[in-house]
C-alpha positions in Angstrom: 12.1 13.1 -16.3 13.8 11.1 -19.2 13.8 8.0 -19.7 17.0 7.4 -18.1 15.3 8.1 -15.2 13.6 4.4 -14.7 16.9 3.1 -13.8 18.5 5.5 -12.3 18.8 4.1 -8.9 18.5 0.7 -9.9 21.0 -1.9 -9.3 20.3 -5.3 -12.0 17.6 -5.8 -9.8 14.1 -5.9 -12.0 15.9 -3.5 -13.8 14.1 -4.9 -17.2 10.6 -4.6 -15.5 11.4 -0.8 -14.4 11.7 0.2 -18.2 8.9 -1.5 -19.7 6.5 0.3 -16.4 8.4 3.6 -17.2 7.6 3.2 -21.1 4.1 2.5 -19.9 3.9 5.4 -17.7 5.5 7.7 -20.4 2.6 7.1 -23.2 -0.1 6.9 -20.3 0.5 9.8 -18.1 -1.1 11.1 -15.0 -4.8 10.5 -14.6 -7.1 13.2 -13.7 -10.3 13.9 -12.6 -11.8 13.5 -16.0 -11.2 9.7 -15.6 -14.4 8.0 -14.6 -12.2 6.1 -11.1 -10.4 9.6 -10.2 -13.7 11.5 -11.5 -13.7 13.0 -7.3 -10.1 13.5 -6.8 -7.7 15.4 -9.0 -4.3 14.6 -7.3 -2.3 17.1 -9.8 -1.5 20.0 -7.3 -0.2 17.3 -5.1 2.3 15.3 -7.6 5.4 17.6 -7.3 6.5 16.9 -10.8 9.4 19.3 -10.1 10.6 18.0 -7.4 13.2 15.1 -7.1 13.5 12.0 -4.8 15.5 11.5 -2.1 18.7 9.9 -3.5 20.7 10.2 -0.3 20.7 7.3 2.7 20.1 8.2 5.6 20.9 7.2 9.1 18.3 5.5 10.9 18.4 5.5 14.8 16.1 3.0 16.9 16.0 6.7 19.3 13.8 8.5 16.2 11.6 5.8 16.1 11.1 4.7 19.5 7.6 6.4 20.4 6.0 4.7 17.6 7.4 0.7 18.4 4.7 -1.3 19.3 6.1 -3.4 22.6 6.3 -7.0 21.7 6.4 -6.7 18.0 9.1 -7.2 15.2 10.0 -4.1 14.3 11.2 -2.9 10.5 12.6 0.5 10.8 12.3 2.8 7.7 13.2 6.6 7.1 12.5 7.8 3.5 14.2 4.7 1.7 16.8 3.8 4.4 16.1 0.3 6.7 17.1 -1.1 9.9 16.3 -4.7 10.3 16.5 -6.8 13.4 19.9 -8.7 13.2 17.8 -11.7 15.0 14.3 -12.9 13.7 12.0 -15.8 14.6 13.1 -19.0 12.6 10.8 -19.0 10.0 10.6 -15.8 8.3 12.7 -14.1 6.0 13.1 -9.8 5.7 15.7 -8.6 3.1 15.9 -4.7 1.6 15.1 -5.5 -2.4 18.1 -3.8 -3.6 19.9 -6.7 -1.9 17.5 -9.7 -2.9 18.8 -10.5 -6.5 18.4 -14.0 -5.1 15.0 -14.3 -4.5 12.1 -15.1 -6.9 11.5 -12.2 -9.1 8.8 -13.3 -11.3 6.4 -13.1 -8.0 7.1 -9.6 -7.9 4.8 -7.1 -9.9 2.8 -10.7 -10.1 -0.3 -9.4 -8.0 0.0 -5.1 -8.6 -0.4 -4.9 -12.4 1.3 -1.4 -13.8 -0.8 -1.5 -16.8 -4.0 -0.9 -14.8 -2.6 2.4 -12.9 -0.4 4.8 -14.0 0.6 5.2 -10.5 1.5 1.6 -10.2 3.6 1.7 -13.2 6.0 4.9 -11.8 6.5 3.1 -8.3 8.0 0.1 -10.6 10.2 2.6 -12.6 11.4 4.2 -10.0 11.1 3.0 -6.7 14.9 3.0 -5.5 14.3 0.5 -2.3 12.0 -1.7 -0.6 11.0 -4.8 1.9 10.9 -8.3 1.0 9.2 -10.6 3.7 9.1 -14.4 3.0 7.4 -16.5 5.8 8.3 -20.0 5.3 5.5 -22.8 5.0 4.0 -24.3 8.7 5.0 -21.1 10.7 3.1 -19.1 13.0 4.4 -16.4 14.3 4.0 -15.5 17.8 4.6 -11.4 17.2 3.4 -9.1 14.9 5.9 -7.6 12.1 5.7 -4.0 12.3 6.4 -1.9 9.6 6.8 1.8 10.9 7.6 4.6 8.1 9.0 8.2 8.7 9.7 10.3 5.9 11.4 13.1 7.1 13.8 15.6 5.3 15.3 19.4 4.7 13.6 19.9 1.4 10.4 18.9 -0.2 10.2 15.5 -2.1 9.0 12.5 -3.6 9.4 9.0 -2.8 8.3 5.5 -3.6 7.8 2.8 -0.7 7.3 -0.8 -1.8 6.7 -3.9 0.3 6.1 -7.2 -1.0 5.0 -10.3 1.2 4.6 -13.9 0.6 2.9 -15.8 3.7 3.6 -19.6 3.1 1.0 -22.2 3.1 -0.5 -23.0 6.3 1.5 -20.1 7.9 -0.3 -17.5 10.4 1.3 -13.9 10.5 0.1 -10.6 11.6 1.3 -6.9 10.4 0.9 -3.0 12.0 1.7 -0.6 9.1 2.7 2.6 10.4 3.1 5.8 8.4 4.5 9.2 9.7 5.4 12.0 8.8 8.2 13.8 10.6 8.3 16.9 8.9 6.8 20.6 7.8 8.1 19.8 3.8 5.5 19.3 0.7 6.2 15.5 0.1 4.3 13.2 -2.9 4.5 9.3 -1.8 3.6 7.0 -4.0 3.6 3.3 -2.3 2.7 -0.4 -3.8 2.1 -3.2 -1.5 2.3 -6.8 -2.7 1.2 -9.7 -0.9 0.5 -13.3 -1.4 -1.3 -15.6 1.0 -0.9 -19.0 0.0 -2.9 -22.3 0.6 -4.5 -22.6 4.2 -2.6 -19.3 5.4 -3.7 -16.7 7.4 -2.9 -12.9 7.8 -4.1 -10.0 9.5 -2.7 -6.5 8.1 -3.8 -3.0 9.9 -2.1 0.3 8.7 -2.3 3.8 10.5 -1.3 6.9 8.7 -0.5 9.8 10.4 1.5 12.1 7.6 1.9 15.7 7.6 -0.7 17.6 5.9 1.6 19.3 2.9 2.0 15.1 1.8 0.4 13.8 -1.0 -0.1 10.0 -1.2 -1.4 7.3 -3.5 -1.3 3.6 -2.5 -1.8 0.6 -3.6 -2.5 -2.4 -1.3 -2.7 -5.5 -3.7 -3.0 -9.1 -2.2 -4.0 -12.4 -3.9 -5.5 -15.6 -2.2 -5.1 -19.6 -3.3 -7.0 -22.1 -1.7 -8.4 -21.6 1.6 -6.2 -18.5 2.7 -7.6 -15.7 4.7 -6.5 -11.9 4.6 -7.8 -8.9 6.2 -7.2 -5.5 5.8 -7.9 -2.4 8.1 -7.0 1.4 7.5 -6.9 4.0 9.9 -6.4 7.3 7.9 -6.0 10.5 10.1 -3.0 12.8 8.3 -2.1 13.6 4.4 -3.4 16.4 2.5 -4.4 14.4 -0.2 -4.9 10.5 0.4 -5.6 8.5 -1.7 -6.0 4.7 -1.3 -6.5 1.3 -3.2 -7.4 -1.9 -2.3 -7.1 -4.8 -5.0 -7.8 -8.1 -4.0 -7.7 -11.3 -6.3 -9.3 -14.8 -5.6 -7.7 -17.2 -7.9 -8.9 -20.5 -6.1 -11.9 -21.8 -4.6 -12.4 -21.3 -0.5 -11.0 -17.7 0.4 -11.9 -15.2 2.6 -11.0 -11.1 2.5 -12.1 -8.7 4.6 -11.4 -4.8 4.6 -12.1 -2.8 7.3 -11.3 0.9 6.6 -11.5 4.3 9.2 -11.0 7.5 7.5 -11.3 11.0 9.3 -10.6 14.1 7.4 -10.5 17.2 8.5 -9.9 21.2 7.6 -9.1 21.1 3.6 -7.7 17.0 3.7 -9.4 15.3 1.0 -9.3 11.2 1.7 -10.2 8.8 -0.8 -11.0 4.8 0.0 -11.0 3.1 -3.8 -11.4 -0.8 -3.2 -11.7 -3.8 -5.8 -12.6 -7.7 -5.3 -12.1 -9.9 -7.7 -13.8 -12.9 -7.0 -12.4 -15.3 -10.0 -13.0 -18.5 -7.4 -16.1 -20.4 -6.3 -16.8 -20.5 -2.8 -14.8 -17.4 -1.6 -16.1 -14.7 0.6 -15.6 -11.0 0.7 -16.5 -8.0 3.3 -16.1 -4.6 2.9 -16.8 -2.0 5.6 -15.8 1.5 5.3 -16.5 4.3 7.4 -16.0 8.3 7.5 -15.9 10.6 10.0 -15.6 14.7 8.1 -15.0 18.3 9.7 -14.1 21.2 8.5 -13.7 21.2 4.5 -12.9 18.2 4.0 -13.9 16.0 1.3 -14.3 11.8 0.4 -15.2 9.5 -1.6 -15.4 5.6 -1.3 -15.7 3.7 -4.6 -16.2 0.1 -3.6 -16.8 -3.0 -6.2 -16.9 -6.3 -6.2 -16.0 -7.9 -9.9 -18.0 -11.9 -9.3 -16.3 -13.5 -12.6 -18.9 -16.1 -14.6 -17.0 -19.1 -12.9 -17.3 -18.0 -9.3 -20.1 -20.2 -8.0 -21.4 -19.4 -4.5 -19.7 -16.0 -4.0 -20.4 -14.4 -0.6 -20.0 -10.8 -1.3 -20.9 -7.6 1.1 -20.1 -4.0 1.1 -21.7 -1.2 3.7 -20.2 2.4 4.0 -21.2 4.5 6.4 -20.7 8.1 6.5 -20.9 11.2 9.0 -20.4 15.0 8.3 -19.8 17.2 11.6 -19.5 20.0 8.9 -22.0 22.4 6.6 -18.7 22.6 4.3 -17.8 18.6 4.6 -18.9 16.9 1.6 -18.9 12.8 1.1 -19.3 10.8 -2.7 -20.2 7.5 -2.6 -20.5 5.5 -5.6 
């Protein structure tokens, strides 16, 4: 790729940021498993540097996804980079594709998932060609769940980069399913960053299930920050993907928060799943919970790297972690670190 690339299926939107994460990506490169955080997962074979994206839109029917909608939820439709949103949503809350939000606040975007800490993070800002904005206005609850459901399906293999970002308004209560699928037999690397922001006294609840096909590759990035007395949780359910790897950064940047991540990972034949989580407690008086369990057959392999970073300011931090681990196979293996 040169470094036309970055832009290449841009519009004006963060078009600037795009080129300095693809110049950071250029003179950083790939990590591998000689770095000390990837030291147990090598996600080369998997990265389809050869391959292209999918450029063309495609047509998304309610029909494809119907098996997967959650009754009473709000449902966000999206097959490979192509979005249906409901024409009517609850007063309250905002949903707009990003290649269509010039008008919304930019600067909050790429604010929470740094590129310069991960490679990985810095090619989903070059060259992710589409994604979700959700704004929930201050003082609203809503009364269903948003439910983001993703199929990547297609007649060739691929690569593709999913972004989300969410901002949940003070006082504001929301909840979020996740759902990732994968709808074909084609090798596929997916490379996804998730932004979110819970501001003053809000609340959200965010559980993700991924079911992708076994040839898919996949590195994500789940990034949320927390201001004064917001809560957030966080709960995985990883069943598919050859190769899985995800990331959980959380950020406490004022006093009172609360972050919980709740993660279920089962692995089996050759699938290798990897759970990579980071709290930063900056804040005094914040509270963090991390609970991650594995269930392995066959020869499959994982690793759970959990940390919490307590900064010299945070007074009275509240911070757990357990992981718990169970290998049904001789040829299973688990790293813990």
């Amino acid at each position: 790729m040169n470094q036309t690339n970055a832009n290449l299926y841009r519009s004006s939107f963060m078009k600037e940021q795009a080129q300095e994460a693809w110049d950071y990506f250029s003179n950083t490169g790939y990590p591998s498993s000689k770095d000390e955080n990837w030291r147990f997962s090598n996600p080369s074979s998997w990265l389809l540097e050869n391959v292209g994206t999918l450029s063309e839109k495609e047509n998304v029917t309610k029909e494809e996804f119907a098996k997967f909608i959650i009754p009473d939820t709000i449902p966000i439709l999206i097959l490979n980079d192509s979005t249906t949103i409901p024409s009517k949503l609850p007063e309250g809350i905002q949903i707009i594709e990003m290649e269509r939000a010039e008008n919304v606040d930019q600067d909050s975007m790429g604010s929470v998932a740094d590129y310069h800490s991960s490679s990985f993070t810095a090619e989903n800002m070059a060259l992710f060609q589409n994604g979700i904005v959700i704004h929930i206005q201050d003082n609203t609850v809503l009364e269903k769940p948003i439910q983001l459901i993703h199929i990547i399906k297609g007649d060739a293999d691929s690569r593709i980069y999913p972004r989300v970002f969410v901002n949940v308004g003070k006082n504001s209560e929301a909840e979020i399913f996740q759902t990732e699928i994968g709808g074909d037999d084609h090798n596929h690397f997916v490379n996804s960053v998730t932004e979110v922001i819970v501001n003053e006294n809000a609340r959200l609840k965010w559980t993700l299930i991924q079911e992708r096909n076994i040839q898919t590759g996949q590195v994500s990035s789940f990034n949320v920050s927390l201001k004064n007395n917001a809560f957030a949780s966080y709960n995985t359910f990883e069943f598919g993907g050859g190769f899985i790897r995800r990331d959980i950064h959380s950020h406490f940047i004022s006093t009172g928060g609360d972050f919980s991540i709740n993660s279920l990972f089962v692995p089996t034949v050759k699938q290798h799943m990897d759970i990579f989580s980071i709290v930063h407690h900056k804040s005094a008086h914040c509270n963090s919970r991390q609970l991650i369990k594995g269930v392995l057959g066959g020869s499959s392999s994982g690793v759970f790297r959990g940390l919490a970073h307590v900064y010299d300011e945070a007074k009275k931090t509240d911070a757990k972690q357990t992981n718990h681990n169970l290998l049904l196979s001789p040829k299973a293996r688990m790293n813990s670190i």
